[in-house]
C-alpha positions as CSV (number, residue, x, y, z in Angstrom):
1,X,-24.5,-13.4,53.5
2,X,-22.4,-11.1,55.8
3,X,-23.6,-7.4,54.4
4,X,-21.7,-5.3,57.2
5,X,-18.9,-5.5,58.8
6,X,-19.3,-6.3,63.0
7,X,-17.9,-4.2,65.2
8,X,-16.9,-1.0,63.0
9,X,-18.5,2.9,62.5
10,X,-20.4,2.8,59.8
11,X,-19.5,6.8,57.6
12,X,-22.6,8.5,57.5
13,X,-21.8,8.6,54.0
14,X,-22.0,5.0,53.7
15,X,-25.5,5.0,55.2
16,X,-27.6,5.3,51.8
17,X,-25.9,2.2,50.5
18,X,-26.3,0.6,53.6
19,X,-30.0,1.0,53.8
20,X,-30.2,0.4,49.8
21,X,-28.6,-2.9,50.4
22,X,-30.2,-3.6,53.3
23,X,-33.4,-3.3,51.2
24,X,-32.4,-6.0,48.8
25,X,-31.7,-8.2,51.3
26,X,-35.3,-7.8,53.0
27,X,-36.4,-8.7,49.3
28,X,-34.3,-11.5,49.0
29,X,-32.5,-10.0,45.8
30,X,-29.0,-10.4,47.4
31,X,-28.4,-14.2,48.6
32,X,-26.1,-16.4,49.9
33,X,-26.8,-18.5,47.5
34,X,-24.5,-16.8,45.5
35,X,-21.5,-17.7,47.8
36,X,-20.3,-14.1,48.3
37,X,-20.0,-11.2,50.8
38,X,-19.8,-8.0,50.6
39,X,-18.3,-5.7,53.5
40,X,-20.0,-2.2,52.4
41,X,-17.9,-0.1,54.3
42,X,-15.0,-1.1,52.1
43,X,-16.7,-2.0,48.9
44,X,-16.5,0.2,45.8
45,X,-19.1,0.9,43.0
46,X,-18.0,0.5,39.8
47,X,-20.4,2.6,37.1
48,X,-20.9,0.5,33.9
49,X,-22.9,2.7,32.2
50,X,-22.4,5.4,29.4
51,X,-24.3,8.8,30.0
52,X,-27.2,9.4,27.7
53,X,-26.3,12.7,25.5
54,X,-26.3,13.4,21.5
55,X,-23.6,11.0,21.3
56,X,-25.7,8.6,22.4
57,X,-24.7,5.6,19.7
58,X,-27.8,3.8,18.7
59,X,-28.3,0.6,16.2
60,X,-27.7,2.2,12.5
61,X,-31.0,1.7,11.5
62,X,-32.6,3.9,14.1
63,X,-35.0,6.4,13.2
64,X,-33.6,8.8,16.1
65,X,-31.6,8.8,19.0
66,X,-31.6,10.5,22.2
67,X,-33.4,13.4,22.6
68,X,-33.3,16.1,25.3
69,X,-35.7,18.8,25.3
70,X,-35.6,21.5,28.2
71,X,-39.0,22.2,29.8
72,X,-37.8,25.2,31.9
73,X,-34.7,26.0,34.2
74,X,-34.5,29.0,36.0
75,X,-36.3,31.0,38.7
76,X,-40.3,30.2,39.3
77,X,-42.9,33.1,40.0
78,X,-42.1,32.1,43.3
79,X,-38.6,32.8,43.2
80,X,-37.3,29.4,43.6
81,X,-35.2,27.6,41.2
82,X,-36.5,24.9,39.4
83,X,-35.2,22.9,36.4
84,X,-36.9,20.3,34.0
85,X,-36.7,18.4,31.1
86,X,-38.7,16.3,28.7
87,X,-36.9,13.1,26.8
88,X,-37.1,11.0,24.1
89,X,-35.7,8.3,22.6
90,X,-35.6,4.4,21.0
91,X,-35.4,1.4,23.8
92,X,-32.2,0.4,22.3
93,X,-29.5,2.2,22.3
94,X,-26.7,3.4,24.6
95,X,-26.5,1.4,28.0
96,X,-29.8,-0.8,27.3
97,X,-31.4,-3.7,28.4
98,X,-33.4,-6.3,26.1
99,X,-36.0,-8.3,27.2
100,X,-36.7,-11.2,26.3
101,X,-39.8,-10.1,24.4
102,X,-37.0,-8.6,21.7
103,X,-36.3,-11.2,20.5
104,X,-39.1,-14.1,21.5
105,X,-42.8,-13.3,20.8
106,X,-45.1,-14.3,24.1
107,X,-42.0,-14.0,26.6
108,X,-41.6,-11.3,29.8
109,X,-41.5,-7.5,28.5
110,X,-39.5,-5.1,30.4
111,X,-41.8,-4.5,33.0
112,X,-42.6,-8.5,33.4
113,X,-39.1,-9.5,34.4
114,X,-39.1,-10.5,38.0
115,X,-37.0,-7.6,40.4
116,X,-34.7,-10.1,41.7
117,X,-33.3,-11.3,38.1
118,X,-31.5,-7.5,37.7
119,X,-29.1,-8.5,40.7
120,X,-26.3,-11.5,40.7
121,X,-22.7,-12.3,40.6
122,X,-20.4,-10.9,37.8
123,X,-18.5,-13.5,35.7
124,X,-16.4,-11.5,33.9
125,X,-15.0,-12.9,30.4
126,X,-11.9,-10.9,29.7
127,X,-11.3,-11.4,25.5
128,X,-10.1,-8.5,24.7
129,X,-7.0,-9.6,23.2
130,X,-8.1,-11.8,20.5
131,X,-10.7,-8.9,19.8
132,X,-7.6,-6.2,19.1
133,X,-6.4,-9.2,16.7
134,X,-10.1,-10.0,14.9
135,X,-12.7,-7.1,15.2
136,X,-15.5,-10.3,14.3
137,X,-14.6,-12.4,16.8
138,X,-17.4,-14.6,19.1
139,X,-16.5,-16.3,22.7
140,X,-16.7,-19.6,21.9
141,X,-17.5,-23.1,24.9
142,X,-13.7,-23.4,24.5
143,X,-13.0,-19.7,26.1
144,X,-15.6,-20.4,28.3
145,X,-14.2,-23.6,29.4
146,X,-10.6,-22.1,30.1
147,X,-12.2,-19.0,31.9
148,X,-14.1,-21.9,34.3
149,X,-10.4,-24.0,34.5
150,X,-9.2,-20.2,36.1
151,X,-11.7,-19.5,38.4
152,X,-14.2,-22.0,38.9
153,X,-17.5,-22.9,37.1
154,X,-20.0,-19.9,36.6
155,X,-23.1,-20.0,39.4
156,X,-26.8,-20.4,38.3
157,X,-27.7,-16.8,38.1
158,X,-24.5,-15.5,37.2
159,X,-24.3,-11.6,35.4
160,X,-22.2,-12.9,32.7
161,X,-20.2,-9.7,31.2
162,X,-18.1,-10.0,28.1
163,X,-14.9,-7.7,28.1
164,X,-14.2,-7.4,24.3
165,X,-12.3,-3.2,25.1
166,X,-14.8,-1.8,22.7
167,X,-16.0,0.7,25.4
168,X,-12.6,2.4,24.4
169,X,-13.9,3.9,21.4
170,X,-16.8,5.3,22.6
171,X,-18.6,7.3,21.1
172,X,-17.0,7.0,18.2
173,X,-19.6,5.8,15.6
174,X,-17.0,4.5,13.1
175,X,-14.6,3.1,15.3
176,X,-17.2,1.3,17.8
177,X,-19.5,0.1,15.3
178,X,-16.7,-0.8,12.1
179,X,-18.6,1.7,10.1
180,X,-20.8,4.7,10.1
181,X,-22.5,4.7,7.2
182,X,-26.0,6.3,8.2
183,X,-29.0,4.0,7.4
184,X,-27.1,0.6,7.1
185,X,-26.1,-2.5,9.7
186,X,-24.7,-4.3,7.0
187,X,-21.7,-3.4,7.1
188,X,-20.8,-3.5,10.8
189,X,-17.8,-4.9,12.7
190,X,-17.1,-5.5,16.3
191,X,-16.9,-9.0,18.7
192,X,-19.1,-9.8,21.1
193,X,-21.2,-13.4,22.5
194,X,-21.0,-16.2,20.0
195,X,-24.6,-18.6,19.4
196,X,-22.7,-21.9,21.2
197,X,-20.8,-19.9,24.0
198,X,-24.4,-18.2,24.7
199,X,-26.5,-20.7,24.7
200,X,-24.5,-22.9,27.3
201,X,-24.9,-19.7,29.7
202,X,-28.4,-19.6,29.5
203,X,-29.0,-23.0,29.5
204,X,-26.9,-24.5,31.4
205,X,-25.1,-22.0,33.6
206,X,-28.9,-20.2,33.7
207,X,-27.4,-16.7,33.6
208,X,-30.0,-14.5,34.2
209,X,-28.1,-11.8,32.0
210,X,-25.4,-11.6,29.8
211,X,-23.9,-8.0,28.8
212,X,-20.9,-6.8,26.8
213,X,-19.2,-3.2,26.0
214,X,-19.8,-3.4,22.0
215,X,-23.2,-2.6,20.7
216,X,-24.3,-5.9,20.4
217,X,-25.1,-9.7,22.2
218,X,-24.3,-10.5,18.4
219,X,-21.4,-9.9,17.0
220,X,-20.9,-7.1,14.2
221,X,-21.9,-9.1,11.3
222,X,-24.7,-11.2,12.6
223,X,-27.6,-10.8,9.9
224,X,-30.0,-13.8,12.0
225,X,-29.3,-12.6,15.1
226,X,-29.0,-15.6,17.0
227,X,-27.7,-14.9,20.4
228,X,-30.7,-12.6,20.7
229,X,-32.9,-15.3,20.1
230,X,-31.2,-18.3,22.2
231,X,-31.0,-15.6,25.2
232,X,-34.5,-14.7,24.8
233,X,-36.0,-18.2,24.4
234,X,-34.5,-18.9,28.1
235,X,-36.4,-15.9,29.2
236,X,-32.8,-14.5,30.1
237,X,-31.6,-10.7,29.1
238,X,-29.0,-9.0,27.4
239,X,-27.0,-5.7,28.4
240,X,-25.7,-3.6,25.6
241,X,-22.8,-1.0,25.4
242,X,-21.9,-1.6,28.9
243,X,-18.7,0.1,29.7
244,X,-15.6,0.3,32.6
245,X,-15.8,-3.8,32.4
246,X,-11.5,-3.5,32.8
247,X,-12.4,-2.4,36.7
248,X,-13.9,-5.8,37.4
249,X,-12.3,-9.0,38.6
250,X,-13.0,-12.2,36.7
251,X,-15.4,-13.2,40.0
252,X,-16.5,-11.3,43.3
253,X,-18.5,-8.1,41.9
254,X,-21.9,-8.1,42.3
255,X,-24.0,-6.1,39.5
256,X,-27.0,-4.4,39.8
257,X,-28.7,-3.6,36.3
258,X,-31.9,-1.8,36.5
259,X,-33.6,-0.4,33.3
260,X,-36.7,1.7,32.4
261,X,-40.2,-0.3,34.0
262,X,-41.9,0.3,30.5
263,X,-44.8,-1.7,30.5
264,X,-45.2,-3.8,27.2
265,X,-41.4,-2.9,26.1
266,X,-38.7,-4.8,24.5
267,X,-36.1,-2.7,26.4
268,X,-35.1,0.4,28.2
269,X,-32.1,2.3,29.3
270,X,-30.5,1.0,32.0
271,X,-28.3,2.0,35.0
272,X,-26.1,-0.7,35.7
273,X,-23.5,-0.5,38.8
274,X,-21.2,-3.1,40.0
275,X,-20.2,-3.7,44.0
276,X,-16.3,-4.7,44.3
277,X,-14.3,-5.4,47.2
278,X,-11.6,-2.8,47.5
C-alpha cells in the first residue's frame, strides 16, 4: 500500500499523521489487502464523532448520562496552571462502540477485540432518502445489492456505515429518537440496519464493523433486538450515533474507530475518524 507520496515535502504539520500511520502500518492494521492507497499529504480527516457534553443522547432507559465533574482548573501552589476533570457515564451512549459481548454471552469484551479489527475500508450505504419518507425503515439485501451493482462488491473487512441523515437532528431527543418520553424505548422511531441486510455483512461480506448516525444497529422499534445479536454472534461490532457520514464517498475512506479499552465491557465511547482523498 503506497502511504506517501515519492518525491514531495512532507508539512511539518503533516508529520504526526505521518508517523501515526506509519505506526499502523508497522502493525499491519493498514493493508493492501484492502486494495487502497492513501497519499497523506493530500488526504483529509473526516470526524464522525459527536462530542460528549450534557446533551449527550443516551438509550431512554438509561439511569444517567454523561457526567463531567471538574477536579481543579486554575493556578497550582506552584504557580503553574493546571486543569482536571473526573467523568462518568453508561458504555452506551453518544458515539459508542458495542462489543460483541452486548449482545452474545462468552464472546470478546471491549478490551478483547483484536487492535487491527478498529481499522478497514468504509462502505458507505447512503439511504437517506427512503428514511425522510419512512422514519422505520431497515436496509434490506435488495439495497445492498444495488449499492454493490454501483460500486463493486463490499471487501472482507469492510467498515460498513449506514447513512440514514439522522445525525441532522442531533441532539435533539425528540426529533432523533421519535420520542422523548423519559423512562420508555417503546415508543421510539428512527431507521437504521435491518436483521437480513446485517447478517449478509457479517457473514458473508465479514465486516468487521457496521455503524450508522441514529441511535441504533436496530431500527427504532425493534423490541428483540436482532441485528445486535446476528452482529455479535459473528464476533463483529457495532458503532452507534456516528455522525458527518454525508462527507464520505460510497468507497475509498478508510475509518479508524477506537473506543474506551475497558476491560470486561460491553462497550465504550469511541473516537471514530475517517481518512479521504481530497
Amino acid at each position: 500500500m503506497r502511504i506517501f507520496s515519492e518525491g514531495r515535502p512532507r508539512p511539518m504539520a503533516r508529520r504526526p499523521l505521518i508517523l501515526f500511520f506509519g505506526a499502523l502500518i508497522c502493525v499491519g492494521l493498514v493493508s493492501s489487502a484492502f486494495g487502497q492507497t492513501i497519499d497523506l499529504a493530500s488526504a483529509r480527516i473526516v470526524d464522525l464523532s459527536h462530542s460528549f457534553d450534557a446533551n449527550t443522547i443516551y438509550w431512554p432507559t438509561s439511569p444517567s448520562g454523561f457526567e463531567l465533574k471538574q477536579l481543579h482548573k486554575g493556578p497550582t501552589k506552584g504557580g503553574f496552571f493546571y486543569s482536571a476533570n473526573s467523568f462518568c457515564a453508561p458504555e452506551h451512549g453518544g458515539t459508542h462502540l458495542d462489543a460483541p459481548m452486548h449482545f452474545a454471552e462468552g464472546h470478546w469484551t471491549s478490551a478483547d477485540i483484536p487492535a487491527e479489527r478498529f481499522v478497514g475500508p468504509a462502505a458507505v450505504i447512503d439511504i437517506a432518502e427512503k428514511a425522510a419518507a419512512d422514519p422505520d425503515y431497515v436496509l434490506t439485501p435488495q439495497d445492498i445489492a444495488a449499492w454493490e451493482a454501483a460500486h463493486g462488491r463490499i471487501p472482507d473487512g469492510a467498515v460498513v456505515l449506514l447513512r440514514t441523515g439522522w445525525s441532522a437532528r442531533w441532539p435533539d431527543r425528540k426529533t432523533y429518537l421519535g420520542d422523548d418520553t423519559p423512562g420508555d424505548a417503546s415508543k421510539l422511531h428512527f431507521p437504521s440496519f435491518g436483521p437480513a441486510a446485517a447478517a449478509l455483512l457479517v457473514n458473508e461480506r465479514h465486516a468487521r464493523l457496521i455503524g450508522v448516525d441514529t441511535a441504533s444497529v436496530d431500527h427504532g422499534p425493534s423490541r428483540d433486538f436482532p441485528v445486535h445479536r446476528i452482529v455479535a454472534a459473528a464476533n463483529a461490532s457495532g458503532l452507534e450515533n456516528l455522525t458527518n457520514l454525508d462527507q464520505l464517498p460510497p468507497t475509498g475512506a478508510i475509518v479508524v474507530a477506537l473506543p474506551m479499552k475497558i476491560s470486561g465491557g460491553s462497550g465504550g465511547p469511541a473516537r471514530v475518524i475517517a481518512i479521504v482523498r481530497r
